[in-house]
C-alpha positions as CSV (number, residue, x, y, z in Angstrom):
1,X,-18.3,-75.3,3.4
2,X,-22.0,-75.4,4.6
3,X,-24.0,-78.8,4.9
4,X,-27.5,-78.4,6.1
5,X,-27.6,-76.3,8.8
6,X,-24.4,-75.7,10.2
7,X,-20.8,-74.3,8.3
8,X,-17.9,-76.9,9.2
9,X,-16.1,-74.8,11.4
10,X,-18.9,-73.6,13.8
11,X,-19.7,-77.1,14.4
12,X,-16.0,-78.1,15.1
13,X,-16.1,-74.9,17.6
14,X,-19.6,-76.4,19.2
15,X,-18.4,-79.5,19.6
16,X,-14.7,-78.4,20.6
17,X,-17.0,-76.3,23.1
18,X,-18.9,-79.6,24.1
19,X,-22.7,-78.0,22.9
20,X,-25.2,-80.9,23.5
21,X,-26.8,-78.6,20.4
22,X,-24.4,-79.3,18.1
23,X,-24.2,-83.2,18.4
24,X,-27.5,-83.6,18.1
25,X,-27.2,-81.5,15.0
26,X,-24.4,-83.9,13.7
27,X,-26.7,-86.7,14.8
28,X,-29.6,-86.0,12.7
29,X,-27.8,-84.3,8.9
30,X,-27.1,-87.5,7.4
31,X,-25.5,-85.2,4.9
32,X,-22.8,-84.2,7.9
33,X,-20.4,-87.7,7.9
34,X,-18.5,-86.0,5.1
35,X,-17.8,-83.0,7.2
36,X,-17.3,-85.6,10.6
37,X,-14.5,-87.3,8.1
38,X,-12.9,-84.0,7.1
39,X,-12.8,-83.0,11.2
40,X,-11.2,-86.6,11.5
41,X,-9.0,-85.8,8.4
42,X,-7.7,-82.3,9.3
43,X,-7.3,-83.5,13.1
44,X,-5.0,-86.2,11.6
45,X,-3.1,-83.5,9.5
46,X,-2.7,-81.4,12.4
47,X,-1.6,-84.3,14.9
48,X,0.7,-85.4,11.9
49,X,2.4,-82.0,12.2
50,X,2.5,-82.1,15.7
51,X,4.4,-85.1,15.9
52,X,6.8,-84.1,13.1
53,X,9.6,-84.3,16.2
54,X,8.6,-88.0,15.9
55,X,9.8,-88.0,12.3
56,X,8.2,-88.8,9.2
57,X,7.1,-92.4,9.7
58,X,5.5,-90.9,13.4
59,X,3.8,-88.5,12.0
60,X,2.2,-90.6,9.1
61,X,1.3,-93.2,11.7
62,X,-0.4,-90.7,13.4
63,X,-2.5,-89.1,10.4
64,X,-3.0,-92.7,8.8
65,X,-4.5,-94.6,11.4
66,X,-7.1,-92.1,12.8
67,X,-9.2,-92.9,10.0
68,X,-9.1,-96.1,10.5
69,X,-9.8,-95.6,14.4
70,X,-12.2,-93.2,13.7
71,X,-14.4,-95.6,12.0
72,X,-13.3,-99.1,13.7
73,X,-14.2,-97.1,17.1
74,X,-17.6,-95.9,15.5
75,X,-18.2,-99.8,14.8
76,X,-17.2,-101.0,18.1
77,X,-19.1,-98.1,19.7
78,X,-22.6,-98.6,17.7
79,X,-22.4,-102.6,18.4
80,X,-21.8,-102.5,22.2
81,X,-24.8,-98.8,22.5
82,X,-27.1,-99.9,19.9
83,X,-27.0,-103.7,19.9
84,X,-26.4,-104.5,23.8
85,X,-27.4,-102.0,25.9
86,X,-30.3,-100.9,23.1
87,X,-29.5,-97.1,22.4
88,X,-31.5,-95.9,19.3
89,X,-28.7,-94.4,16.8
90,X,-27.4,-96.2,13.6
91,X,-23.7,-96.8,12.7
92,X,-23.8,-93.4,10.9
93,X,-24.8,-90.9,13.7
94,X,-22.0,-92.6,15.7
95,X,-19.8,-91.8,12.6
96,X,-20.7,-87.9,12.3
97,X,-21.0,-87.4,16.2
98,X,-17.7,-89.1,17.2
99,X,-16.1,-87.7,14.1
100,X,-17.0,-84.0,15.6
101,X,-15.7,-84.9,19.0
102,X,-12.6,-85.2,17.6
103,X,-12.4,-81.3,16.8
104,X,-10.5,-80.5,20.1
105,X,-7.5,-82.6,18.4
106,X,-6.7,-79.9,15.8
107,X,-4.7,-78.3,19.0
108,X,-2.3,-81.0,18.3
109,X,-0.6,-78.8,15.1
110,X,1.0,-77.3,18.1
111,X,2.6,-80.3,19.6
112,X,6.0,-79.4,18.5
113,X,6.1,-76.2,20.8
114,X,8.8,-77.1,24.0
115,X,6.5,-77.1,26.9
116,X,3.1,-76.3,24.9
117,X,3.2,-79.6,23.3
118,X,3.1,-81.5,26.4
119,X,0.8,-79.9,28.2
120,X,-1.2,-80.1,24.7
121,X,-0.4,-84.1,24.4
122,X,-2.1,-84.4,28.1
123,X,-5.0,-82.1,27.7
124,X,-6.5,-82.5,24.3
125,X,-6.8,-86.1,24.5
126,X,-8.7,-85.6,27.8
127,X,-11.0,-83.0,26.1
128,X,-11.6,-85.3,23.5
129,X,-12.6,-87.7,25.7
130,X,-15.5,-85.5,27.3
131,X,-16.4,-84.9,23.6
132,X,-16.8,-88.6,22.8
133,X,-18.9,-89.2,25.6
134,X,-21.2,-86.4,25.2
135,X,-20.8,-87.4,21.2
136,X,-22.1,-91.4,22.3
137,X,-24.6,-90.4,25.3
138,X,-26.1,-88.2,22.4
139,X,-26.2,-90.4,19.0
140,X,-27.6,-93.3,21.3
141,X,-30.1,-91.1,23.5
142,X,-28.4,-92.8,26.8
143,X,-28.1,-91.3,30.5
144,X,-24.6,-90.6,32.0
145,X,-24.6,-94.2,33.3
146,X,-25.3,-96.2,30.3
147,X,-23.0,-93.9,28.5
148,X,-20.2,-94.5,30.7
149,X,-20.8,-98.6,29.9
150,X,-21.0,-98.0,26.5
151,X,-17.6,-96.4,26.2
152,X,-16.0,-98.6,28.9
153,X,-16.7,-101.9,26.8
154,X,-16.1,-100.3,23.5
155,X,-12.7,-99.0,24.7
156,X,-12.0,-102.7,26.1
157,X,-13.3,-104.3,23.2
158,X,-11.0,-101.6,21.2
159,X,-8.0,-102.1,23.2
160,X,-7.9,-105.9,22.6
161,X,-8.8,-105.8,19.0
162,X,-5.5,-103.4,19.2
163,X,-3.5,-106.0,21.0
164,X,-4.5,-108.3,18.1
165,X,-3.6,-106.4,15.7
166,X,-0.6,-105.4,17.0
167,X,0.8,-108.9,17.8
């Protein structure tokens, strides 16, 4: 499945391999946010999967709310960057860049596996972390510093919109 210049899966391996390359890629094919949703989509499929040791309601909690994170997070992550700290990108590059940083998470199928799965449970989400920020430092054209604000205050801002939510 091509979309501009890059096939879906050799921009989930660039991001998955953290190329500054590919997110700016991502950042600029406003035709890409289907593909950043599918990555999201087949992520939550494989996490889904992962966790079938959870059981069935687990697993769809997993798949069905990483969607919903995926673009609540994009939101959070494009008001805090763009409108307080003035980084350049829209809602959308946020969208198709942290979309792709999510790549690392198809790993996750493999949670099941004794021993595999936890080591995977601790180090994907890490991975996807370092994605994400590399994801936001490029969409909003920020150093390491403002970067690390950015995500800090979204992923508070997140967390107690969670705690809401949750209640």
């Amino acid at each position: 499945m091509a979309s501009g210049s890059g096939s879906l899966v050799d921009r989930m391996m660039g991001a998955a391999f953290l190329s500054v390359d590919t997110f700016e890629e991502v950042e600029h094919d406003e035709t890409a946010t289907l593909q950043a949703g599918l990555v999201v989509v087949i992520v939550a499929v494989a996490g889904g999967i992962g966790a079938l040791h959870s059981g069935l309601i687990g697993s769809l909690g997993v798949a069905g709310s990483a969607l919903v994170g995926w673009a609540v997070w994009a939101g959070i992550t494009y008001l805090v960057g763009a409108k307080l700290f003035h980084g350049t990108a829209t809602w959308g590059e946020l969208l198709r860049t942290l979309g792709f940083a999510q790549a690392p998470g198809i790993l996750l199928i493999l949670g099941f596996v004794p021993l595999l799965g936890w080591i995977l449970h601790l180090l994907v989400p890490l991975w996807m972390l370092v994605a994400g920020f590399i994801a936001v430092r490029q969409a909003l054209d920020f150093g390491n510093g403002k970067t690390f604000l950015t995500v800090l205050v979204g992923w508070l801002i997140y967390v107690a919109l969670a705690a809401l939510v949750m209640r």
